[in-house]
N, C-alpha and C positions, 0 to 999 in steps of 0.2 A: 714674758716677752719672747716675742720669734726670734728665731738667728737664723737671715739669709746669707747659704752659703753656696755664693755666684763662683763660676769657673770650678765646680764641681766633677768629681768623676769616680768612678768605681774605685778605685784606690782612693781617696779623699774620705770616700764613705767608709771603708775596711777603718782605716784608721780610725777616726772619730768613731766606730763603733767600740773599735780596741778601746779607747778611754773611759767605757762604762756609764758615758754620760749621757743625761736624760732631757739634756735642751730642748725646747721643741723649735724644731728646722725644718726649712726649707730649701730644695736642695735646687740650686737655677746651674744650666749647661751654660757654659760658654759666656764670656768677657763680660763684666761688668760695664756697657755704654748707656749713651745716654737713649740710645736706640734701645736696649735694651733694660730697662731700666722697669717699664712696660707696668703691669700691675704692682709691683714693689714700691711704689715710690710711698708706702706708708713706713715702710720698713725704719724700725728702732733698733735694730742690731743688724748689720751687715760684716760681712766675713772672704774677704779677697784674697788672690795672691799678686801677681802680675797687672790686674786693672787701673788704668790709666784715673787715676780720681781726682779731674781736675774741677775747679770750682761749678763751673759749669755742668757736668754731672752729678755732681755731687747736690745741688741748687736743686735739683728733681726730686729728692728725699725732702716732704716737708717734716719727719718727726725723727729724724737721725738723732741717734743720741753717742753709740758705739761704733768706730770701725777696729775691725780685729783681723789685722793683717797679718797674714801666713805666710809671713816673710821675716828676716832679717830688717832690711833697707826697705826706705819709706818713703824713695823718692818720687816715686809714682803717685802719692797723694799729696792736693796741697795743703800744706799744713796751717797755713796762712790763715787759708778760710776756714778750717775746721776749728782754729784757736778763735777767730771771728764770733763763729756763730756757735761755739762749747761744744763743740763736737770732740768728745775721746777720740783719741787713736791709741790703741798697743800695737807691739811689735812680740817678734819672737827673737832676742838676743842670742848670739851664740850655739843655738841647739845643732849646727850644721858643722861647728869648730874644725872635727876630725873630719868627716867628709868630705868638706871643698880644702883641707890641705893635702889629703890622699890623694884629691884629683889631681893637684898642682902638678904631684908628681907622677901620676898617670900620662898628661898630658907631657908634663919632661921626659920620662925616658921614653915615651913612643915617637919624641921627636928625634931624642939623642939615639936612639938603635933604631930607627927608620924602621917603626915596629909595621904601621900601615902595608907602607912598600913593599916589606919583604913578605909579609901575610899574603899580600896579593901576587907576587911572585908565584909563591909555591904553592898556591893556589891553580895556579897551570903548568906547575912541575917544571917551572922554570928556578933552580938553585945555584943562581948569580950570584955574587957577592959585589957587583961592578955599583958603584956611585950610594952604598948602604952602608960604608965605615962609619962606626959610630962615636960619639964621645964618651968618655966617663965623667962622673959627677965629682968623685973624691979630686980635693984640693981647688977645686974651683970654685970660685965667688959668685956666692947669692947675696941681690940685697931686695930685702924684703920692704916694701913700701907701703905702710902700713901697718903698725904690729899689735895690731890688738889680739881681741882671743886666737881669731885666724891666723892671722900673721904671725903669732908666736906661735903655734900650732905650725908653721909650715918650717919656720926657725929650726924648732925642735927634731922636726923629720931630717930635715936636711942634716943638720950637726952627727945624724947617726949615719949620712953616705960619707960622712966625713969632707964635708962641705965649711969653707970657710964664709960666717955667716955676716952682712951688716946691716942694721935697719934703720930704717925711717919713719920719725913719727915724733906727731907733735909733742907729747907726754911721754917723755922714756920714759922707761919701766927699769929703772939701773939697778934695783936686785934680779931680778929677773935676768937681764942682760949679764951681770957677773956671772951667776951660776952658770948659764947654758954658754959664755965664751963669745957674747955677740957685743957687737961696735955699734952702736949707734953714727949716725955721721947726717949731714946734712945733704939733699937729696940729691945736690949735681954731683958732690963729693961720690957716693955710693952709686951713681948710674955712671962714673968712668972705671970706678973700679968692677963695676961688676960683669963676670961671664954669662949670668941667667939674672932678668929681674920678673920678681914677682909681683904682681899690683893687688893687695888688700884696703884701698880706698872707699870709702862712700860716695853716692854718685850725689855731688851736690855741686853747686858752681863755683865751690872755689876749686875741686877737681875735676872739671871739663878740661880734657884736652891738658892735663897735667904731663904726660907724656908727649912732648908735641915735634916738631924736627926741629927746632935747636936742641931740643934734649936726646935728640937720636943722635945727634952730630958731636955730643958730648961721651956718647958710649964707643966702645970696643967693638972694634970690627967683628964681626960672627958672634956679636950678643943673642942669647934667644932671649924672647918676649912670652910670660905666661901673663893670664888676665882674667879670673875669674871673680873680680869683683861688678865693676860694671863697664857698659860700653863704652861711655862718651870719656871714660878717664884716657884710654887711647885716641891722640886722631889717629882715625882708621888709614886717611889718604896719608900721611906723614910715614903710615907704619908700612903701607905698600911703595912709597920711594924708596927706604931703608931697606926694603926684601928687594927693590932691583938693584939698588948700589952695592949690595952684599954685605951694608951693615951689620943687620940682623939675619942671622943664620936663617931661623927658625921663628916663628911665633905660637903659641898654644894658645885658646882663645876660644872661654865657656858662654862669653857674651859680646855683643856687638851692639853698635849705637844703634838703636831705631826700631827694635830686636821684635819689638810688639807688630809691627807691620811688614817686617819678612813673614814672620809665622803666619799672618795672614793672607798673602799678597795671591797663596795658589786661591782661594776662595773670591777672591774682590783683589779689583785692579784702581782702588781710590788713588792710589799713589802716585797712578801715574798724572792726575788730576791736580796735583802738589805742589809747591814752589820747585824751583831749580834746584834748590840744597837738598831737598827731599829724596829728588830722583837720584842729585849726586852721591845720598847716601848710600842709599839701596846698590844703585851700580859699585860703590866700593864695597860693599860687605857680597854683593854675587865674584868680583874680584877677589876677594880673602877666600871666600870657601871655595874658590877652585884652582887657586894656589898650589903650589906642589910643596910647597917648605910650611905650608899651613895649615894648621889640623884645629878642625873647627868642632864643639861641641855643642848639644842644643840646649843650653843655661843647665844644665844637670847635675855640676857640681856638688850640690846640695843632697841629691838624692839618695840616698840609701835607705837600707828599713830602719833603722837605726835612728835614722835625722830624720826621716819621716813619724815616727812614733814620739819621739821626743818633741818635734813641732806641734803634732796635732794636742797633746798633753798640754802644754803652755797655752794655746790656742782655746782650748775650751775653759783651763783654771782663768786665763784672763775675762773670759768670756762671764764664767760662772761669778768671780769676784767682783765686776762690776752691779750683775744681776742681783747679788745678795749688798752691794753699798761697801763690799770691804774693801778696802787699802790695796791699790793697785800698785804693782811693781813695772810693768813695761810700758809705763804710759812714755810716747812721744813726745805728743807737744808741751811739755814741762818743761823741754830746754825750750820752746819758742820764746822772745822777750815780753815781757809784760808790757 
């Protein structure tokens, strides 16, 4: 069987070559649509990261059998129809653990020492120290929303700045939480107490807009906001009232709602062709990235050599285990209901 692998790019291929494997692929530039789709639509194995795989694209594949997603989160496909008509899905669980928590705190202390700011300061030999005081991390409350691998991964970091830790999440992990000194709490509980919240969420609809302004109005004056799971778990416009009220200090922020059609928007102007909510997204996420208390990333969290090599690895054993009929470990829609 072929494996097309759409959203391709010279690093995508380094990698998968790193793995030694012998698939035979095809390697397509740029988004899987349905515009794109183009001579492929035979395709029995297909290979994404980011592409929107809604039924309606996905309908153009008459002989799909594999999707083998180069992700974590799987929200971008519907899984609906894929259980529908026996369509696989795998994921890549956890390969990014240490990477998107290292970012967390990338993202905190460039906030908390206004690393940008002053970068750019003395960058013109300007060595002010005026409106650049920063905070420290030790003793202050993180509460982590979400604690699976990630989220206990960010746990863990934090408890070594000497951060008092709480989390949130469906399934505590109460040995886990003993050892490393963490509270579990329920999640208005942990968003008043908390000085920094982190969001480790799935993007799914029961966490749309899970952060919303009543729950901004439940936090700490000069709370900062990190968010590297996905965009719609923030409302975005909620979280720019909170940056004018002086709720929130700060926000750090590796993803934003809609995030697929900013990246595109300098190429094609569809957008502006879109409903009203459409446009009102877009206009608040060019609002966030040009924020001054806002430090905006381009979904990169994930990215290291490290999580890159460890993805592509899973990526092709998932790939190669269905090929040979054996016993798949990341299938998806096994949670769907029967």
């Amino acid at each position: 069987m072929k494996v097309y692998f759409f959203e391709s790019s010279p690093l995508i291929k380094t990698a998968w070559q790193s793995t030694g494997s012998h698939l035979d692929t095809v390697w397509v530039e740029g988004m899987l649509t349905l515009a794109s789709v183009g001579n492929h639509t035979d395709a029995e194995i297909i290979c994404t990261d980011m592409s929107i795989l809604d039924a309606t694209c996905l309908s153009a594949f008459k002989r799909l059998k594999l999707i083998a997603v180069r992700a974590t989160g799987v929200d971008n496909v519907d899984l609906e129809y894929c259980h529908e008509k026996g369509i696989t899905v795998c994921n890549v669980p956890a390969y990014a653990r240490t990477a998107v928590a290292e970012h967390v705190f990338a993202l905190l202390l460039a906030l908390g020492r206004h690393v940008v700011e002053a970068s750019r300061r003395t960058r013109r030999l300007d060595f002010s120290w005026t409106d650049i005081q920063g905070f420290e991390l030790f003793a202050k409350t993180l509460a982590v929303v979400g604690a699976g691998a990630i989220g206990r991964r960010v746990a863990e970091i934090a408890k070594g700045f000497g951060m008092v830790v709480v989390a949130v999440d469906s399934f505590p992990d109460e040995p886990w939480a003993t050892a490393n000194k963490v509270s579990y709490l329920p999640l208005d509980d942990a968003l008043r107490r908390a000085d920094v919240v982190s969001l480790h969420v799935p993007g799914i609809p029961e966490t749309r807009h899970l952060i919303s302004a009543e729950r901004f109005e439940l936090m700490k004056k000069g709370v900062v906001i990190i968010n590297t799971s996905r965009g719609d778990v923030l409302d975005a416009q909620a979280l720019l009232g909170a940056l004018t009220s002086g709720k929130v200090a700060g926000a750090g922020l590796d993803v934003l709602p809609e995030e697929n059609d900013l990246m595109a928007e300098y190429t094609r102007l569809e957008i502006l062709n879109r409903s009203r909510a459409d446009c009102a997204t877009q206009l608040t996420n060019h609002l966030l990235l040009q924020h001054p208390r806002v430090l905006v990333t381009p979904h990169c969290a994930f990215f290291t050599k490290e999580a890159a090599a460890r993805l592509m690895q899973i990526t092709v054993d998932n790939i190669t285990a269905f090929i040979k009929g054996d016993d798949l470990i990341n299938v998806v829609q096994k949670e769907l209901p029967e």
